[in-house]
LODREN-772200 format. One record per residue (C-alpha): x, y, z; residue number from 1. Coordinates in nm, 3 decimals. Each point is the difference from the previous one (the first is absolute). Layout:
<lumkol X="X" Y="Y" Z="Z" num="NUM"/>
...
This chain:
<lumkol X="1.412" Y="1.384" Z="0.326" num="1"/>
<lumkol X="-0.066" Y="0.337" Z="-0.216" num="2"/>
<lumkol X="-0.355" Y="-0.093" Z="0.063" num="3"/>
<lumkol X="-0.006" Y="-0.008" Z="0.377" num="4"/>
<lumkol X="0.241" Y="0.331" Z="0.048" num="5"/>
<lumkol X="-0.273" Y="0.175" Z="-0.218" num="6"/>
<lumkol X="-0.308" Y="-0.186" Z="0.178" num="7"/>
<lumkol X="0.133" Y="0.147" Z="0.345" num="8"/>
<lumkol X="0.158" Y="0.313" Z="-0.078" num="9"/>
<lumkol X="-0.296" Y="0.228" Z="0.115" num="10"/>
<lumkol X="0.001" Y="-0.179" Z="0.353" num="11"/>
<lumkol X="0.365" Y="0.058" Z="0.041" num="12"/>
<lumkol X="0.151" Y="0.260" Z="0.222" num="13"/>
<lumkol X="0.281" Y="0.273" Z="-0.186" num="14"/>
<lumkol X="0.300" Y="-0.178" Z="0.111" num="15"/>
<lumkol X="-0.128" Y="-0.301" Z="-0.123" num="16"/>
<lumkol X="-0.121" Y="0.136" Z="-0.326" num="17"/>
<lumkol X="0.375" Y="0.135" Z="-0.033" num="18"/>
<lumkol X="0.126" Y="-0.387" Z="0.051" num="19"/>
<lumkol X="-0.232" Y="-0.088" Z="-0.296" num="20"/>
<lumkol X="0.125" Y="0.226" Z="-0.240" num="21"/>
<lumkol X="0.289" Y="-0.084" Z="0.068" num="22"/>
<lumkol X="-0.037" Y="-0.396" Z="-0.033" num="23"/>
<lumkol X="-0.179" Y="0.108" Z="-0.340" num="24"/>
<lumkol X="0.285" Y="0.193" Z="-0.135" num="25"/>
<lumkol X="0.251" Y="-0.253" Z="0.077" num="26"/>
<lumkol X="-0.173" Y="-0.353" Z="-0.048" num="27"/>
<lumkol X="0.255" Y="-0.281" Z="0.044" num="28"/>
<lumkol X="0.235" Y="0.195" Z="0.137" num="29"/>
<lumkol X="-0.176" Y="0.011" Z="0.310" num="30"/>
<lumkol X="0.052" Y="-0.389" Z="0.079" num="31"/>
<lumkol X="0.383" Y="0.047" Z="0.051" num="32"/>
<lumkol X="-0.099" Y="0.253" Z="0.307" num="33"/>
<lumkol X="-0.026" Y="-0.095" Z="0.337" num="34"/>
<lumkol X="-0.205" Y="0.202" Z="0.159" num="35"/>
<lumkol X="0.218" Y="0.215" Z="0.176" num="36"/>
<lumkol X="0.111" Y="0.059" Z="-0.316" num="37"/>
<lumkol X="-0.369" Y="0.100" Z="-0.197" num="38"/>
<lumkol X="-0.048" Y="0.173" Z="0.316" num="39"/>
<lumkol X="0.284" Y="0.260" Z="-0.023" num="40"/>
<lumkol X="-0.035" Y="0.036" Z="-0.412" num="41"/>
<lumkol X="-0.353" Y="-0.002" Z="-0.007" num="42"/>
<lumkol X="0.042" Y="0.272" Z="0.268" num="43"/>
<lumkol X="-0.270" Y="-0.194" Z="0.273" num="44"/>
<lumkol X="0.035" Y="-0.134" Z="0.363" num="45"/>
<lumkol X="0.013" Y="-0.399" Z="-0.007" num="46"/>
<lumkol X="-0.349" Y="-0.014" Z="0.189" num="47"/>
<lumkol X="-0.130" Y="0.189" Z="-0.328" num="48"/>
<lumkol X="0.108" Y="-0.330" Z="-0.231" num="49"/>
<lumkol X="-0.151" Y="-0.221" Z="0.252" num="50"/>
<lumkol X="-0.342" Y="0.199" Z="-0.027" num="51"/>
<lumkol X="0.008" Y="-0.005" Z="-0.333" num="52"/>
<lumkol X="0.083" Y="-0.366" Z="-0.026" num="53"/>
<lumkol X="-0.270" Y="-0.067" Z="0.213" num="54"/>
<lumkol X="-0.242" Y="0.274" Z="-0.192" num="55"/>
<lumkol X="0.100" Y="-0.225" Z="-0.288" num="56"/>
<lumkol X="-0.126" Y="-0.325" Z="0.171" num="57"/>
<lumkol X="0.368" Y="-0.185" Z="0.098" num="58"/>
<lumkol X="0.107" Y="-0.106" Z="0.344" num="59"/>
<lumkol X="0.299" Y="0.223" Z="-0.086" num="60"/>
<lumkol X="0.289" Y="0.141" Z="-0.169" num="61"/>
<lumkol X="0.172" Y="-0.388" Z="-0.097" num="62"/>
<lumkol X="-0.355" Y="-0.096" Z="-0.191" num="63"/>
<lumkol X="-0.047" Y="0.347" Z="-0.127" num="64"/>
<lumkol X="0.370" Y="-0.061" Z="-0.203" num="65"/>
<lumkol X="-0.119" Y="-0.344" Z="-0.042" num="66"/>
<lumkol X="-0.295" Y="0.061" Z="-0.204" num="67"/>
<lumkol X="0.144" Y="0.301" Z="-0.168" num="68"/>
<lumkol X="0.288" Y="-0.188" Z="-0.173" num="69"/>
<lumkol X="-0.216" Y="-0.303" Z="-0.090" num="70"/>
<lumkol X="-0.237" Y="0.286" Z="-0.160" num="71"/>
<lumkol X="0.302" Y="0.144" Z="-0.163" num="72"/>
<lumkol X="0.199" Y="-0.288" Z="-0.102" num="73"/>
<lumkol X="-0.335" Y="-0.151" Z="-0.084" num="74"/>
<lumkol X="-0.191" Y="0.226" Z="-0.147" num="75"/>
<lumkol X="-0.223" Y="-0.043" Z="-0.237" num="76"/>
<lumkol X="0.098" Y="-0.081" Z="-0.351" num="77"/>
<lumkol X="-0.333" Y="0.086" Z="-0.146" num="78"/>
<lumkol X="-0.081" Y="0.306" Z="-0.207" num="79"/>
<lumkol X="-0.387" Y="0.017" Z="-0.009" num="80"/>
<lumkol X="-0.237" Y="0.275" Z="-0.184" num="81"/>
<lumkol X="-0.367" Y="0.037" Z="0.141" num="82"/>
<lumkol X="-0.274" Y="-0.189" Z="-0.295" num="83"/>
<lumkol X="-0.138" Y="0.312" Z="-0.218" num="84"/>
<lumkol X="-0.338" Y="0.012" Z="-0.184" num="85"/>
<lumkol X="0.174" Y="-0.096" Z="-0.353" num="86"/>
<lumkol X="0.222" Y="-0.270" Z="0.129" num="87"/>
<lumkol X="-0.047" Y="-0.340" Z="-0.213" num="88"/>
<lumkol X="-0.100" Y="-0.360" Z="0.202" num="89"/>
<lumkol X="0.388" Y="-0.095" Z="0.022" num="90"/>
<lumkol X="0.114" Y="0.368" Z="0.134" num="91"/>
<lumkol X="-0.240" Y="-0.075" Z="0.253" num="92"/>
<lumkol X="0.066" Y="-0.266" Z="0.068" num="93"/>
<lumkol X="0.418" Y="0.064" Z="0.042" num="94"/>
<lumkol X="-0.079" Y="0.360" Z="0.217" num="95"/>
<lumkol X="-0.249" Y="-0.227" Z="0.239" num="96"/>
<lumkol X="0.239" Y="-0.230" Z="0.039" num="97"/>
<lumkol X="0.320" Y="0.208" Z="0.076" num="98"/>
<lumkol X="-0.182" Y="0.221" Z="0.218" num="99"/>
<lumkol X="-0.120" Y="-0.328" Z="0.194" num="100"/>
<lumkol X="0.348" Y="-0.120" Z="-0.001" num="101"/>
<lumkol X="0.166" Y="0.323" Z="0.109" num="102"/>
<lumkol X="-0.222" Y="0.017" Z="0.339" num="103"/>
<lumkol X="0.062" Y="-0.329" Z="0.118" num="104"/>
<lumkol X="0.400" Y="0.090" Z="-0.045" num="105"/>
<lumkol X="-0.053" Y="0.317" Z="0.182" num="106"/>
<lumkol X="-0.245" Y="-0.161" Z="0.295" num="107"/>
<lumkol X="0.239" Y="-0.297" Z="0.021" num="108"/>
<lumkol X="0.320" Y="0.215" Z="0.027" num="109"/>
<lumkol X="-0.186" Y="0.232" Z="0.275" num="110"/>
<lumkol X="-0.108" Y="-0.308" Z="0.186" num="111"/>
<lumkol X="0.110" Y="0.018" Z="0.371" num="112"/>
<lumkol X="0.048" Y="-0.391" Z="0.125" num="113"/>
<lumkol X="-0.042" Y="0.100" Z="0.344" num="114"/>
<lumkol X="-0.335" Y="0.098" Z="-0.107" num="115"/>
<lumkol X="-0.061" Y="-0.299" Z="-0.199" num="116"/>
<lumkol X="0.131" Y="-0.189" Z="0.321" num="117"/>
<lumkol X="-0.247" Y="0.184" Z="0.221" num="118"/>
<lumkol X="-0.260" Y="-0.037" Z="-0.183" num="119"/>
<lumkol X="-0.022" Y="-0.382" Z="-0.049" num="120"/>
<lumkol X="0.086" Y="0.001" Z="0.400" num="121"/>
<lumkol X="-0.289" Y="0.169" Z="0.047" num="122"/>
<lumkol X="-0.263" Y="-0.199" Z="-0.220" num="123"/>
<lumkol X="0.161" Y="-0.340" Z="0.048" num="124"/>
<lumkol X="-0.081" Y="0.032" Z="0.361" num="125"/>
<lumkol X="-0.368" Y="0.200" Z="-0.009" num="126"/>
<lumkol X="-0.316" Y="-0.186" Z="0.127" num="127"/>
<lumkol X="-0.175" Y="0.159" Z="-0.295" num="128"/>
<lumkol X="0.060" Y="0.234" Z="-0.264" num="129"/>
<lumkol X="-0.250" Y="0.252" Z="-0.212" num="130"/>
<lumkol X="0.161" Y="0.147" Z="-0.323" num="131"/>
<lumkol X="-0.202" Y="0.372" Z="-0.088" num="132"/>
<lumkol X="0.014" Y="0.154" Z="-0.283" num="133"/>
<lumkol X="-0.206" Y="0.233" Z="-0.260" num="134"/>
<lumkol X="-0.071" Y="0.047" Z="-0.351" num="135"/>
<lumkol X="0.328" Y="-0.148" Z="-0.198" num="136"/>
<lumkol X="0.109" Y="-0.122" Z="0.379" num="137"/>
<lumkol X="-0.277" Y="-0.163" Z="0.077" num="138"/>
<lumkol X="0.077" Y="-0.220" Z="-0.281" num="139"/>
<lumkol X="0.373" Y="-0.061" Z="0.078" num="140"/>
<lumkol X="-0.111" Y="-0.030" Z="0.387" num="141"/>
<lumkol X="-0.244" Y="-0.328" Z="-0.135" num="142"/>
<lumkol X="0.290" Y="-0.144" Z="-0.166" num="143"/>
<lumkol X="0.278" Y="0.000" Z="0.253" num="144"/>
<lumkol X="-0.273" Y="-0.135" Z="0.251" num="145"/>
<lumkol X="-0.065" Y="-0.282" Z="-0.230" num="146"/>
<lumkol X="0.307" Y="-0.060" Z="0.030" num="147"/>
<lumkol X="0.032" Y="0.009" Z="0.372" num="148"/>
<lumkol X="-0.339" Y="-0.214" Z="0.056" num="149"/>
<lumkol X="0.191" Y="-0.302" Z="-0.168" num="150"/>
<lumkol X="0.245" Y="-0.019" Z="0.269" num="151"/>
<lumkol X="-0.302" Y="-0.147" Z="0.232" num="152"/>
<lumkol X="0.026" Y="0.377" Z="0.195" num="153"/>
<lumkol X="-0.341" Y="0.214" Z="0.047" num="154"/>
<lumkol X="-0.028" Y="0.286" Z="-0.208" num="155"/>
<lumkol X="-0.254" Y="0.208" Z="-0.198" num="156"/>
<lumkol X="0.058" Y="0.251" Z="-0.259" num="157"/>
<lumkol X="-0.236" Y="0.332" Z="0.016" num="158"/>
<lumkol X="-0.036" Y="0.285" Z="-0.246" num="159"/>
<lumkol X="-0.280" Y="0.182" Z="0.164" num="160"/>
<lumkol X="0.059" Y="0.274" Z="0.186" num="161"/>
<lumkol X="-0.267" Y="-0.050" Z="0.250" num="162"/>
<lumkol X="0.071" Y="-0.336" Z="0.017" num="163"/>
<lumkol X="0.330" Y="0.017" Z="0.092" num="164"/>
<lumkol X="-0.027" Y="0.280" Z="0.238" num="165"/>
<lumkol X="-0.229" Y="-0.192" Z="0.193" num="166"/>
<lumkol X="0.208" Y="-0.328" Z="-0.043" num="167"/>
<lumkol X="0.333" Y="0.189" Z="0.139" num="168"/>
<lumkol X="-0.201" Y="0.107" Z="0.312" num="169"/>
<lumkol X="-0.089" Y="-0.356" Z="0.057" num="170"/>
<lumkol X="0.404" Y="-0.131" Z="-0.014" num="171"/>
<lumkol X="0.135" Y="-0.071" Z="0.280" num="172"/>
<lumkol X="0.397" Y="-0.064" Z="0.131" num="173"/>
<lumkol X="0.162" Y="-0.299" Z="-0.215" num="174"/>
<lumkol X="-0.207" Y="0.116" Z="-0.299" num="175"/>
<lumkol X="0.163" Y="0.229" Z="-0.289" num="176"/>
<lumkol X="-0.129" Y="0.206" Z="-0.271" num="177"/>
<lumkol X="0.165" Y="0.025" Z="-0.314" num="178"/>
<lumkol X="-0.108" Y="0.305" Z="-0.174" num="179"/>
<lumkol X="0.099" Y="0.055" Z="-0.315" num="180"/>
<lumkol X="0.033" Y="0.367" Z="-0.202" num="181"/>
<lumkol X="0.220" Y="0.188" Z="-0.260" num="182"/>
<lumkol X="-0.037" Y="0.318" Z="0.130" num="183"/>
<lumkol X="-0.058" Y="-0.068" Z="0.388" num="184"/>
<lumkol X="-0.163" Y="0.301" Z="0.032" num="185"/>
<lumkol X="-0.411" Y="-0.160" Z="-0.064" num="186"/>
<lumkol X="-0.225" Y="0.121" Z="0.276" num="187"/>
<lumkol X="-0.142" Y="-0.339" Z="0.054" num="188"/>
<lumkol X="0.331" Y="-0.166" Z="0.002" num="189"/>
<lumkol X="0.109" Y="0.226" Z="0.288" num="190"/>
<lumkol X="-0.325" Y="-0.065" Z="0.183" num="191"/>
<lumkol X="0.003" Y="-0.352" Z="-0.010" num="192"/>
<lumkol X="0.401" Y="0.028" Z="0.093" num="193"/>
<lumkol X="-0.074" Y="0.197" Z="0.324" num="194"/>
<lumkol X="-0.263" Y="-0.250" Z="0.074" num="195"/>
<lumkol X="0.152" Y="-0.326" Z="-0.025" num="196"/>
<lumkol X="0.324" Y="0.142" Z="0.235" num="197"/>
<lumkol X="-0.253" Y="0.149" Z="0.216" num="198"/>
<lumkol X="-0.188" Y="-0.365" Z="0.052" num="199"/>
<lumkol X="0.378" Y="-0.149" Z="0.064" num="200"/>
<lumkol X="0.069" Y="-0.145" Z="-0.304" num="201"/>
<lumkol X="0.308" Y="0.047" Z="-0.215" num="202"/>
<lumkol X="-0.032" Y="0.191" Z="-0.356" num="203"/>
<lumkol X="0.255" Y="-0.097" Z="-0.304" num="204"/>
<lumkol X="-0.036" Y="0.250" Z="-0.274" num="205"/>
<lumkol X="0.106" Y="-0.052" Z="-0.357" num="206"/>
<lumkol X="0.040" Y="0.370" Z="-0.111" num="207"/>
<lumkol X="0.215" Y="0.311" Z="-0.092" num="208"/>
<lumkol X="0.291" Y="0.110" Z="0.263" num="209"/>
<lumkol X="-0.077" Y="0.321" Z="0.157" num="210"/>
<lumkol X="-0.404" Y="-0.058" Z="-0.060" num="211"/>
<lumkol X="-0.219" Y="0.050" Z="0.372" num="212"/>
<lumkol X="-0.086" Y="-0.381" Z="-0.064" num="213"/>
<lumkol X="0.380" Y="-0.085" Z="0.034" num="214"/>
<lumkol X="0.002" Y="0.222" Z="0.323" num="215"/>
<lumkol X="-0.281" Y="-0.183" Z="0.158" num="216"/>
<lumkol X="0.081" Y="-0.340" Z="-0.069" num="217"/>
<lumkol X="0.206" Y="-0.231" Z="0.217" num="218"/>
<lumkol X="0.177" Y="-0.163" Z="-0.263" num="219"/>
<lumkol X="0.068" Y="0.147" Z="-0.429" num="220"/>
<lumkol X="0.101" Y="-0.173" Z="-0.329" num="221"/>
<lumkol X="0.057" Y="0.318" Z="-0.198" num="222"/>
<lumkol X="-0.091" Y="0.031" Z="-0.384" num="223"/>
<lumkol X="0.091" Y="0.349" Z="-0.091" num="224"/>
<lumkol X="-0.184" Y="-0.023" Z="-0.334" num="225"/>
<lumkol X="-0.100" Y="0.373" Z="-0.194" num="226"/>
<lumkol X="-0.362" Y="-0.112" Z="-0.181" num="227"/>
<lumkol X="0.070" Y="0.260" Z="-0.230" num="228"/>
<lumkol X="-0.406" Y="0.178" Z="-0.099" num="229"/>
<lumkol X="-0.017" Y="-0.114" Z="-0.379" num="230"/>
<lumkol X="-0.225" Y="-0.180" Z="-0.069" num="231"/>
<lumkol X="0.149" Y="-0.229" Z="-0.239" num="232"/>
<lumkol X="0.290" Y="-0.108" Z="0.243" num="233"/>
<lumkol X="-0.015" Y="-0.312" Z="0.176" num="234"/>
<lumkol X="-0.069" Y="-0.040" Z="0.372" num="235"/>
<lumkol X="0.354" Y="-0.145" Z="0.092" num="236"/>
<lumkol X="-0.055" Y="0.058" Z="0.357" num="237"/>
<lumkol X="-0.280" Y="-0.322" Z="0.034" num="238"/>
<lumkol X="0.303" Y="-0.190" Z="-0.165" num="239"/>
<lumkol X="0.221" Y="0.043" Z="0.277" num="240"/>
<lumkol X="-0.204" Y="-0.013" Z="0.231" num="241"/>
<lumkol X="-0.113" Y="-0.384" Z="-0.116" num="242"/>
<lumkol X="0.354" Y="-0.058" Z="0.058" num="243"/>
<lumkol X="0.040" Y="0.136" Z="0.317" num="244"/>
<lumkol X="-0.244" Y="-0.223" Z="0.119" num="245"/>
<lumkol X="0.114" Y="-0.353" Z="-0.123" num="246"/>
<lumkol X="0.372" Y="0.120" Z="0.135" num="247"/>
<lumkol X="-0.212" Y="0.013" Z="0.347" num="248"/>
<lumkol X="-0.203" Y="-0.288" Z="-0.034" num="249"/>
<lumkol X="0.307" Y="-0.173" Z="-0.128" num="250"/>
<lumkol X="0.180" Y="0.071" Z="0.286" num="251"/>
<lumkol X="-0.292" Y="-0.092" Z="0.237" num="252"/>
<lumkol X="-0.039" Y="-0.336" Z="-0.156" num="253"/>
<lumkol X="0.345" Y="-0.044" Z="0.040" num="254"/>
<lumkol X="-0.029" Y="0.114" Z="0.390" num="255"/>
<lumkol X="-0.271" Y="-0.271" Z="0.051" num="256"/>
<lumkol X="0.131" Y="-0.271" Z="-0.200" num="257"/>
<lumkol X="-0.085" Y="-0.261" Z="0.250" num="258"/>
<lumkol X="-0.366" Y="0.054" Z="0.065" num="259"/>
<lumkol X="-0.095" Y="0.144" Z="-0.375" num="260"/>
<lumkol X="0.198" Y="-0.243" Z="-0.242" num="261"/>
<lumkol X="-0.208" Y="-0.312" Z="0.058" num="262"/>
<lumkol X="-0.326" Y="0.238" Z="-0.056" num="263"/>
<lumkol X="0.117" Y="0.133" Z="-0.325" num="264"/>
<lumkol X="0.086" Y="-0.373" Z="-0.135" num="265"/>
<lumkol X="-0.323" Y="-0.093" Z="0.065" num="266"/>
<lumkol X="-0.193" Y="0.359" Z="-0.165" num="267"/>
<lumkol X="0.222" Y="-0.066" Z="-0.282" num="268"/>
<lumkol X="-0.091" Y="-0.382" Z="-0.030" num="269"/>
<lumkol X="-0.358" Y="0.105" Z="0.013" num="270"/>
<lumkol X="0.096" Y="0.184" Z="-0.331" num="271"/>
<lumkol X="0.133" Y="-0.169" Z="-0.193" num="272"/>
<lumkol X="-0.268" Y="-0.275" Z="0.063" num="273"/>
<lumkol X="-0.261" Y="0.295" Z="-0.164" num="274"/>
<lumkol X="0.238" Y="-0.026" Z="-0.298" num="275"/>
<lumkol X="-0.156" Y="-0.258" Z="-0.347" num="276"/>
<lumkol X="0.340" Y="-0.218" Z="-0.051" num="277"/>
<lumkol X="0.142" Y="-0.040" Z="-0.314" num="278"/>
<lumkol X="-0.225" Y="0.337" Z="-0.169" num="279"/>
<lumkol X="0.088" Y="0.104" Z="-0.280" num="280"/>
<lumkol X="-0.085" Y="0.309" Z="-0.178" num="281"/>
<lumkol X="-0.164" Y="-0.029" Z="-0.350" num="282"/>
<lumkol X="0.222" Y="0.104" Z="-0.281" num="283"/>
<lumkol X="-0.135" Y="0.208" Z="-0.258" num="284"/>
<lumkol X="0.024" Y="-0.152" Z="-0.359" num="285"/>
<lumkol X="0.213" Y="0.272" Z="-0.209" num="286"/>
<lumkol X="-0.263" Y="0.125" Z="-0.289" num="287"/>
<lumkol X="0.128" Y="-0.171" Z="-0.392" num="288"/>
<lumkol X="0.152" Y="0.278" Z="-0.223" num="289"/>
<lumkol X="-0.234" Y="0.199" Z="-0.171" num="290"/>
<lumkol X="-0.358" Y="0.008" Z="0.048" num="291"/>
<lumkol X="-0.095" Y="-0.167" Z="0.327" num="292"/>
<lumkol X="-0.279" Y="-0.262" Z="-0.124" num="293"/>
<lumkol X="-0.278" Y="-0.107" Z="0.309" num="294"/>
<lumkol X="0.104" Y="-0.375" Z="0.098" num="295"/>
<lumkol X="-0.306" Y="-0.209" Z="-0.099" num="296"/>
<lumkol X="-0.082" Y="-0.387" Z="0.055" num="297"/>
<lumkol X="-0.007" Y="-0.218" Z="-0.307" num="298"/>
<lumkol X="-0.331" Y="-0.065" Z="-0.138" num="299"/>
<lumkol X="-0.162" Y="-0.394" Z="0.049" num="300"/>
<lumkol X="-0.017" Y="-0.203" Z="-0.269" num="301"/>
<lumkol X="-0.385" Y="-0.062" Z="-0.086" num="302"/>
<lumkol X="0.074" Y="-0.302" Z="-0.175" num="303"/>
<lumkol X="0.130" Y="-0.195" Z="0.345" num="304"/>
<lumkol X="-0.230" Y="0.107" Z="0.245" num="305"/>
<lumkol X="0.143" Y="-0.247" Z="0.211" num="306"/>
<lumkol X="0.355" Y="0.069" Z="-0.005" num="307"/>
<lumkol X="-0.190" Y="0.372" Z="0.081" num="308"/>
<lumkol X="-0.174" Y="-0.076" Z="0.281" num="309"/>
<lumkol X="0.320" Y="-0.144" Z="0.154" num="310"/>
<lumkol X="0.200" Y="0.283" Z="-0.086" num="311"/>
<lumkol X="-0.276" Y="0.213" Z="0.197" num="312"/>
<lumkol X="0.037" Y="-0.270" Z="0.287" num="313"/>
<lumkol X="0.375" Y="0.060" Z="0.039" num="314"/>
<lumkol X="-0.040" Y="0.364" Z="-0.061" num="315"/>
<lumkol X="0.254" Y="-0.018" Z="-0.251" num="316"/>
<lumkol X="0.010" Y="0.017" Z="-0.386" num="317"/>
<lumkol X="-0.138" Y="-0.211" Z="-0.290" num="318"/>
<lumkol X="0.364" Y="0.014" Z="-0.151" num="319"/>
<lumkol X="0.073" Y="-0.364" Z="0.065" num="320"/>
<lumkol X="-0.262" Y="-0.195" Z="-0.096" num="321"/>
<lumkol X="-0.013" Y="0.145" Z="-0.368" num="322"/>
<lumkol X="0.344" Y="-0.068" Z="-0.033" num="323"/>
<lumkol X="-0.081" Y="-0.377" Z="0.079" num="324"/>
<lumkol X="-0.329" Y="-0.040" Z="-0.199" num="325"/>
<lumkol X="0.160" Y="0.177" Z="-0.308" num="326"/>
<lumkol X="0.270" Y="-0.217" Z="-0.003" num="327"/>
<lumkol X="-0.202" Y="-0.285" Z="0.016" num="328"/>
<lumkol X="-0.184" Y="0.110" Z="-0.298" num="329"/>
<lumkol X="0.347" Y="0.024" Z="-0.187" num="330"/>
């Protein structure tokens, strides 16, 4: 919630900047309010809170208390420190892993489910649907579409700029584009935005609240993520983003149950028919104590160039066949 406030702030007007101090200063107290209430001791009109819930991304003042004490109540229980230069492999490892933790608490306590609900409205009934993306988007745009393309539904994932400019101008009504960005504020993002609504089609965007992306697009999923500019600290925005889109396609394949589940039976059939049954992986042999010594095959017996050959035949070793001849000879 801290995250949002901060990621709008700029945009807001003074009476509504006034109303956000003053939810800041008083955190939880602000749940037991109605908002009459916040209104007269935040000292703002009741239309101000229901800008600023809306500035915020919530259909109003119930979701906005919703949220907050779920963020609150909720919060995060994870204290993380950004990886430094002399950290050793488990440090890393703990700091990458809190930090990846943390965000997914703070996205999942921001979530909105009305725009959860919206959005897998809108893809589960789109004739087609286009995820855009660029640089570390592009990649997280080509994995929720994988996703989306098993459900038997057309899509294609682009992460060229021209391309997808060019590909939004070619949508048409029934289609949606799904553009995905941290910031929300990429040139070619906004482009390909004001393309795709101005062809007809819809446009979801996975992004930042108060970002130009989220004010173009017909439908948001907010991730108010802060890449912070070290370079050493983890990109924890592509995380939540990855998650954001199986919630949606999720949802979706929930939507269509009836004409996706018998495809998805079969594409997983055709799996696990590409699978060797009964593998096994090789175990390693644990090295003796002590010097390791290189495994080498007994040497053949010159005298039975027989029991040799045979031993050559079977690939094995000459071991048994001296053991019989010399106890013959006893």
């Amino acid at each position: 919630m801290r995250d949002r406030i901060l990621a709008v702030y700029d945009t807001l007007r003074p009476s509504e900047r006034r109303l956000a101090d003053y939810v800041a200063r008083h955190g939880a107290a602000v749940i037991r309010l109605s908002m009459p209430e916040l209104a007269e001791r935040a000292g703002v009109s009741q239309p101000t809170i229901a800008r600023f819930c809306a500035a915020l991304g919530y259909d109003g003042f119930r979701e906005f208390k919703l949220q907050f004490a779920q963020n609150v109540g909720g919060g995060t229980p994870f204290v993380h420190q950004d990886v430094e230069a002399h950290d050793r492999p488990a440090d890393i490892a703990g700091k990458v892993f809190d930090r990846t933790i943390a965000t997914l608490m703070s996205v999942r306590n921001a979530l909105s489910a009305d725009q959860i609900e919206h959005g897998i409205q809108l893809l589960a009934s789109a004739r087609r649907i286009e995820f855009y993306g660029c640089g570390n988007s592009g990649i997280v745009a080509l994995d929720i579409q994988h996703k989306f393309f098993r459900l038997g539904m057309p899509t294609v994932a682009y992460s060229d700029p021209h391309v997808f400019s060019m590909s939004a101008a070619l949508l048409g009504p029934g289609d949606v584009a799904v553009l995905v960005s941290n910031s929300g504020r990429t040139w070619d993002m906004l482009t390909a935005a004001t393309l795709a609504r101005s062809s007809g089609a819809s446009v979801l965007a996975i992004t930042h609240s108060g970002s130009p992306l989220a004010r173009l697009a017909d439908v948001c999923v907010f991730s108010d993520v802060e890449e912070d500019s070290e370079v050493y600290t983890p990109m924890t925005s592509r995380i939540s983003h990855l998650v954001l889109g199986d919630v949606l396609a999720a949802g979706v394949a929930l939507a269509r149950a009836d004409t996706v589940a018998a495809g998805l039976q079969r594409a997983k059939a055709h799996l696990r028919e590409r699978r060797i049954a009964g593998a096994e992986p090789a175990r390693a042999v644990p090295p003796a104590k002590g010097r390791a010594k290189p495994a080498t095959a007994p040497a053949e017996d010159p005298a039975d160039p027989a029991a040799a050959a045979q031993t050559r035949k079977r690939g094995g070793t000459a071991q048994p066949a001296t053991r019989t001849r010399r106890r013959k000879a006893d």
